[in-house]
C-alpha positions as CSV (number, residue, x, y, z in Angstrom):
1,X,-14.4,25.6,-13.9
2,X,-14.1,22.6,-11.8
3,X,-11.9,22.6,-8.3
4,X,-9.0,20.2,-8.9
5,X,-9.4,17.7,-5.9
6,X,-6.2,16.0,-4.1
7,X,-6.1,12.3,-4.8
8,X,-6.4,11.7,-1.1
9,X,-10.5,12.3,-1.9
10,X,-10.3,10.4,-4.6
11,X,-9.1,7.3,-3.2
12,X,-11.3,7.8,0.0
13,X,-14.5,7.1,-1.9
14,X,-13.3,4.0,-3.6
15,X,-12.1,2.3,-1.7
16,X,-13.5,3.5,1.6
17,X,-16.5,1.2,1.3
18,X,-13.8,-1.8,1.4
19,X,-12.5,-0.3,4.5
20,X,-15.6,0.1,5.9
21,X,-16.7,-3.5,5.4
22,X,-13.1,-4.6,7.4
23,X,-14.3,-2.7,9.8
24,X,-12.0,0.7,9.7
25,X,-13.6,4.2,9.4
26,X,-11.3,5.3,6.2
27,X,-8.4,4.5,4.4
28,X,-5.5,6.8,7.3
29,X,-4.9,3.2,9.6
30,X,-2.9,1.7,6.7
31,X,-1.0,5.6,5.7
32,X,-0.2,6.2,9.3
33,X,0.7,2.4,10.3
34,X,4.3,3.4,9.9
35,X,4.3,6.7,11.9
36,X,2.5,4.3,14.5
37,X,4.3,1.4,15.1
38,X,7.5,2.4,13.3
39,X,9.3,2.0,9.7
40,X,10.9,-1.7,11.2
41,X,7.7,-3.4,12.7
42,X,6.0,-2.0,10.1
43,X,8.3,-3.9,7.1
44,X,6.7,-7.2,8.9
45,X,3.2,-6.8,10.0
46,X,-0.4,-5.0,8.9
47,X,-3.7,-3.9,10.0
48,X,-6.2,-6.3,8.1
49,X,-9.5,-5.7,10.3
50,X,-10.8,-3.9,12.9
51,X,-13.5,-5.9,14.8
52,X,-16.2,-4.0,16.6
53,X,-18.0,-5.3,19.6
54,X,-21.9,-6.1,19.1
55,X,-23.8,-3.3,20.4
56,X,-26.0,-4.7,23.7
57,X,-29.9,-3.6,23.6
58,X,-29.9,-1.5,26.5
59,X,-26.4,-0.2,26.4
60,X,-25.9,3.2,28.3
61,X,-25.1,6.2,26.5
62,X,-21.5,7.5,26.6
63,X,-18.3,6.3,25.3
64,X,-17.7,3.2,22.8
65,X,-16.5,0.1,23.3
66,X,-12.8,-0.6,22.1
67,X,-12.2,-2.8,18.8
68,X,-9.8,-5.0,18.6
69,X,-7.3,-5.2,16.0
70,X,-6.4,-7.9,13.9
71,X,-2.5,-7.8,12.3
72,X,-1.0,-9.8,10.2
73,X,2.3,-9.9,10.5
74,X,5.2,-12.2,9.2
75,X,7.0,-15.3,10.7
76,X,9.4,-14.3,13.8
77,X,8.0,-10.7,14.2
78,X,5.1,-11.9,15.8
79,X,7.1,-12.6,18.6
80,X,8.5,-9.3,19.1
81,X,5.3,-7.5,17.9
82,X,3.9,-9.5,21.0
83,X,6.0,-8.0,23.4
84,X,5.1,-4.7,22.2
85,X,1.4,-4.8,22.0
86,X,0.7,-2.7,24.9
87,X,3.2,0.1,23.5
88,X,0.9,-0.3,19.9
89,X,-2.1,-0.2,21.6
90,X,-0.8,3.0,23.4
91,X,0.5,4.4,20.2
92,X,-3.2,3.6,17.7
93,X,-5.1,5.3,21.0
94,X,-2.9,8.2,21.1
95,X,-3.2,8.8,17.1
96,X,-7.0,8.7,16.9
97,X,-7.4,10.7,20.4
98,X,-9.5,8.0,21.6
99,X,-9.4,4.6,23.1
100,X,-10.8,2.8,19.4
101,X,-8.5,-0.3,20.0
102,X,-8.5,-2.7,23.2
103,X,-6.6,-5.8,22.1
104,X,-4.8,-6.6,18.7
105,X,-5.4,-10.4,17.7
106,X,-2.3,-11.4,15.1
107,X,-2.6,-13.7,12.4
108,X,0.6,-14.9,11.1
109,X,0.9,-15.1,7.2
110,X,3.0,-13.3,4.4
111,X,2.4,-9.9,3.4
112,X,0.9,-8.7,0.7
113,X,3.9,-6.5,-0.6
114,X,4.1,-4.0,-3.8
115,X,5.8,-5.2,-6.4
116,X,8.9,-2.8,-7.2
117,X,9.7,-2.4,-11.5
118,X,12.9,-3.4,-12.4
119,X,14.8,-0.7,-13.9
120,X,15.2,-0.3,-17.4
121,X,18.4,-1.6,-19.0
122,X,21.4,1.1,-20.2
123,X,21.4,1.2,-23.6
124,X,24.3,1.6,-25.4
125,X,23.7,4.9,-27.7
126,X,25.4,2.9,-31.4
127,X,22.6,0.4,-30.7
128,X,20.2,3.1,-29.8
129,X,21.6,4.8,-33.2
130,X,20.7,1.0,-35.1
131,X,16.7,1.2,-34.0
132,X,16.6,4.9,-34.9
133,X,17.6,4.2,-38.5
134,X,15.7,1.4,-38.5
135,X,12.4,3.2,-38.4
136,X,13.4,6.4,-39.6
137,X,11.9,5.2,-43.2
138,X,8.5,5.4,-41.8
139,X,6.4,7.8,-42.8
140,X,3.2,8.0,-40.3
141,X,4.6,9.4,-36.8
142,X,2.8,7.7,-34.8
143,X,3.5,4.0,-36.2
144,X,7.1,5.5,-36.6
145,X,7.3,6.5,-32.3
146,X,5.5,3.5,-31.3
147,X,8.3,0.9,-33.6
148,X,11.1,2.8,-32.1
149,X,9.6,1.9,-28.5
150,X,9.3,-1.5,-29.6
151,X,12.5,-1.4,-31.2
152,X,14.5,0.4,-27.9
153,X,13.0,-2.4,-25.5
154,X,14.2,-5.4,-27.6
155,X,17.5,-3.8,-27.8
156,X,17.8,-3.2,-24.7
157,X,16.2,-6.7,-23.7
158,X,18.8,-8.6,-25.7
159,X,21.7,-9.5,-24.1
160,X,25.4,-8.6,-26.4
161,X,26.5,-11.2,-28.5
């Protein structure tokens, strides 16, 4: 029997290729940017690349250079995200246990936010009672489930009149 993986693997392999091409080594910059910078900064600005330094021919062997950073981050924030750039720096370094990020470049634009589902309307249990009946004449089960979802959402759609 197979080994039921967490989806954290799962989403590492697709879209850890994407994240590789922007430059970060896996998907935990963008899950941990809240622990990092904080819930409030985080509300108004993102990690969207991390730029790598070209590797020199003859470079000595021993510790990387530092990446920089490049944040988007919305309107006014950039301001105060700014100010707090050495304290973000600080915090990305500390997180990794390495020096990975020198400077952070921002980029000022909108952020790409989830969009949240309205909820679904209360439905008043008589009109609930009206699309029951409704389909209750319908033999096949499935047809008859699927009609009563239809039914439930237009009731519930519709304003009173």
């Amino acid at each position: 029997m197979a080994r039921v993986k967490p989806l954290a693997e799962l989403i590492e392999a697709c879209v850890g290729p994407a994240f590789a091409a922007q430059g970060f080594a896996s998907t935990d910059i963008l899950a941990a940017w809240p622990d990092i910078v904080g819930a409030r900064l985080a509300r108004y600005c993102q990690p969207s690349k991390l730029e790598w330094p070209r590797r020199r021919r003859k470079e000595p062997e021993g510790r990387p250079e530092s990446g920089t950073l490049v944040v988007r981050v919305e309107g006014v924030f950039a301001i105060e995200l700014q100010h707090l750039v050495p304290v973000v720096i600080e915090r990305i370094n500390a997180h990794y246990g390495w020096a990975c990020v020198g400077r952070i470049v921002m980029q000022q634009g909108r952020l790409a936010r989830p969009s949240r589902r309205a909820q679904a309307p209360i439905l008043d249990p008589a009109r609930r009672g009206e699309v029951a009946l409704a389909v209750s004449g319908i033999g096949d089960e499935a047809l008859r489930d699927a009609l009563d979802r239809l039914g439930t959402a237009v009731v519930a759609a519709r304003p009173k009149r």
